[in-house]
N, C-alpha and C positions, 0 to 999 in steps of 0.2 A: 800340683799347681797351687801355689797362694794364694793369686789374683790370678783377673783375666788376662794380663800380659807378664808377669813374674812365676816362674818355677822352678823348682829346687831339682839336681841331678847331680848324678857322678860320674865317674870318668865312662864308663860305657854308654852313657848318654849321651855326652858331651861328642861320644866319635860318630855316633849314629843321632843325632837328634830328629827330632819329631819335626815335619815338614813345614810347621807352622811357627819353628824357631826360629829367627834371622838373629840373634847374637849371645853368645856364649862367655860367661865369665870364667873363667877358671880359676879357684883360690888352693888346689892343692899344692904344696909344694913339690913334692916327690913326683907329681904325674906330666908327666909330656906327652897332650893328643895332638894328634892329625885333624882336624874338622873339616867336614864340607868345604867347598870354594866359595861356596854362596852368603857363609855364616861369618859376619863380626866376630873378632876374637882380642880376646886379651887372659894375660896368665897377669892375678897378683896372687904370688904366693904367700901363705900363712902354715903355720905349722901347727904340726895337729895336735891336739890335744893342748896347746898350748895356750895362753894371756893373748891375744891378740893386738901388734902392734898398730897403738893410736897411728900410725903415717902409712900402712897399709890397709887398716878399715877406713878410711877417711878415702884413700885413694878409688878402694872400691865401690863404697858407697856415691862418689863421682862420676865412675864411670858407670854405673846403674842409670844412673840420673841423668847421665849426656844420650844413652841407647834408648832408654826405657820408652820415649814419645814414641818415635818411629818402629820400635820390633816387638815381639813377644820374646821375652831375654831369659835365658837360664842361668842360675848359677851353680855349678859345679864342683866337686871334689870328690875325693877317692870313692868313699861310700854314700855321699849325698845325705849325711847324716850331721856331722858337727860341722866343720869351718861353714859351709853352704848354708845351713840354717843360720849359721847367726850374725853372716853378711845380709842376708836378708831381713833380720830383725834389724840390725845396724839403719838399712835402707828404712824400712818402715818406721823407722822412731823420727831420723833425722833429718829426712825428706815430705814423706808421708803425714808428720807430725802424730805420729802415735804412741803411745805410754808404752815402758820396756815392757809392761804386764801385760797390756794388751795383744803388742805385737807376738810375744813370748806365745801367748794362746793362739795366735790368730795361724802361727808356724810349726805349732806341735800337735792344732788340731788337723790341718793339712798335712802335715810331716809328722806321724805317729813315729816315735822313736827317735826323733830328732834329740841333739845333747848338746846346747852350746856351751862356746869356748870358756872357760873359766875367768873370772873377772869380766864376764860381755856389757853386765850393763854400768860397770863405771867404762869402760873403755869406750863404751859410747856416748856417754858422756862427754870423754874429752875430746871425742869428735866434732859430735854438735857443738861444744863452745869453740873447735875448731874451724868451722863450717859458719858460725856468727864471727869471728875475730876478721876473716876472708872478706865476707859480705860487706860485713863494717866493719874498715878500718878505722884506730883511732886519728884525731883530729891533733896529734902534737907536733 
């Protein structure tokens, strides 16, 4: 658990979640679950070990954001250990407004062994000026 409505899981999670989850991110690519009837669902996949595509952290960091009032939301991946952690840092810097260092702490002290994606905090970066450009468009 990160927060009181955010926490990090993997695929065995995600097919059995915890009663108190109403929606499910799923960021592995390789994994295809079954979930509850009852649980919100979406698959953005990212690949593991990999850079994280700006227009797939963007996209997930969105849909965290559109779920997040209404559920207790999990995000998802194979071992619950890399893509999952650092959508969730993703969320926490660009929504949450929190420093990459902070969120970084705030995700590996909840999540021991967590390892995010390589390049996470410029690629959030160009989220958040992606995420500002949406908000405010310019005026030409």
């Amino acid at each position: 658990m990160i927060n009181k409505r955010l926490l990090v899981g993997n695929a065995d999670d995600a097919k059995n979640p915890p009663p108190q989850v109403g929606a499910i991110l799923m960021v592995a690519e390789e994994q295809n679950v079954t979930v509850p009837a009852r649980i919100i669902y979406a698959k953005i996949p990212l690949k593991e070990f990999g850079e994280p595509a700006v227009s797939a952290l963007y996209d997930a960091v969105q849909w965290i954001e559109k779920h997040l009032p209404d559920n207790r939301l999990m995000v998802c991946c194979r071992a619950g250990m890399g893509r999952s952690v650092s959508v969730v840092i993703a969320y926490l810097c660009c929504v949450e407004g929190m420093t990459y260092s902070d969120a970084l702490k705030l995700a590996l002290t909840r999540r021991p062994g967590g390892m995010p994606l390589p390049r996470l905090d410029k690629v959030i970066e160009d989220v958040f000026r992606r995420r500002c450009a949406v908000e405010r468009p310019s005026l030409s």
